[in-house]
C-alpha positions in Angstrom: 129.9 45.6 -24.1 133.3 44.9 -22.1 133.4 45.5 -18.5 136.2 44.9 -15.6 135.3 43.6 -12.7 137.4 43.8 -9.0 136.1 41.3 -6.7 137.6 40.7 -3.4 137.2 37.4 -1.9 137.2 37.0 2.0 137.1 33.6 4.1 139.5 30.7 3.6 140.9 31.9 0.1 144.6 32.0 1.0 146.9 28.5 0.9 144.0 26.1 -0.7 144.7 26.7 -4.5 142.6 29.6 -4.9 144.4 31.5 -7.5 145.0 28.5 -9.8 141.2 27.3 -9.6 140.5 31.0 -10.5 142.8 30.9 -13.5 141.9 27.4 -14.6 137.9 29.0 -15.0 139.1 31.8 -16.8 141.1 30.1 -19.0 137.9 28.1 -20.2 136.3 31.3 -21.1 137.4 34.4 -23.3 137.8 36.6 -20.7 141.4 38.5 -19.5 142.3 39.4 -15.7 144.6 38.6 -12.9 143.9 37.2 -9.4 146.4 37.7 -6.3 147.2 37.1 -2.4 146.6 40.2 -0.6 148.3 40.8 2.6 145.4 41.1 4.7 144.8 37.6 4.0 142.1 38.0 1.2 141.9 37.6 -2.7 141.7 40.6 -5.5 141.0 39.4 -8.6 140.0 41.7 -12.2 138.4 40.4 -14.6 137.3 41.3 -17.8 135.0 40.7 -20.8 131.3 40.7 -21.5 128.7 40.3 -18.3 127.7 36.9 -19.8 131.6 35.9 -20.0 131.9 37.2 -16.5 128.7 35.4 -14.9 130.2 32.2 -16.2 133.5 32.5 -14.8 131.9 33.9 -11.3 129.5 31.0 -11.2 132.3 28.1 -12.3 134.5 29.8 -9.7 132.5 29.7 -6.4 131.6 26.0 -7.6 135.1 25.4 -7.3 136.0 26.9 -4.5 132.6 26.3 -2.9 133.0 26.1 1.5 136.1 28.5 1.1 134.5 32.0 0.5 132.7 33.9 3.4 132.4 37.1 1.5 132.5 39.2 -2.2 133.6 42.6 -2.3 132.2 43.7 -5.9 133.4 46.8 -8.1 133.1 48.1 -11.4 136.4 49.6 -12.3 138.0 50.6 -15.6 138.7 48.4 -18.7 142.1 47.8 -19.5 142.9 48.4 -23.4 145.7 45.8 -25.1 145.6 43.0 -21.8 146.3 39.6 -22.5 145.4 36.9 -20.7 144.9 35.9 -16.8 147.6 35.8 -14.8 148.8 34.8 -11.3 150.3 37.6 -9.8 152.6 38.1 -6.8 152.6 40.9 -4.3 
């Protein structure tokens, strides 16, 4: 079954590569999304695909950016039909 996930990252996330480690695990697994800066100084990412697919990115993710996040933010929200990808995106 596909699920989306919204995860908001708190802590150290912004100006330490944060949205490219989070792409570079996606990329390794077949799941679709898109990670951003907020302006509060936090990270929103969506992702999407099976739980399995989404435990692996999750886990490879705080391994990379292990020391940098203080706090998750968690949220089923709903699947996007047709998305391609993960993506960088820009306020």
């Amino acid at each position: 079954m596909i699920t989306r996930l919204r995860v908001i990252f708190q802590g150290r996330v912004q100006g330490v590569g944060f949205r490219m480690r989070a792409r570079s695990c996606a990329q390794r697994v077949p799941i679709t999304g898109w990670v951003r800066n907020e302006p509060d100084g936090t990270v929103m990412l969506e992702a999407q695909g099976t739980e399995e697919d989404l435990n692996t990115f999750l886990t490879a993710l705080r391994k990379q950016t292990s020391g940098l996040v203080e706090r998750e933010v968690h949220a089923h929200v709903r699947t996007e039909l047709n998305e391609d990808g993960f993506e960088i995106r820009r306020h």
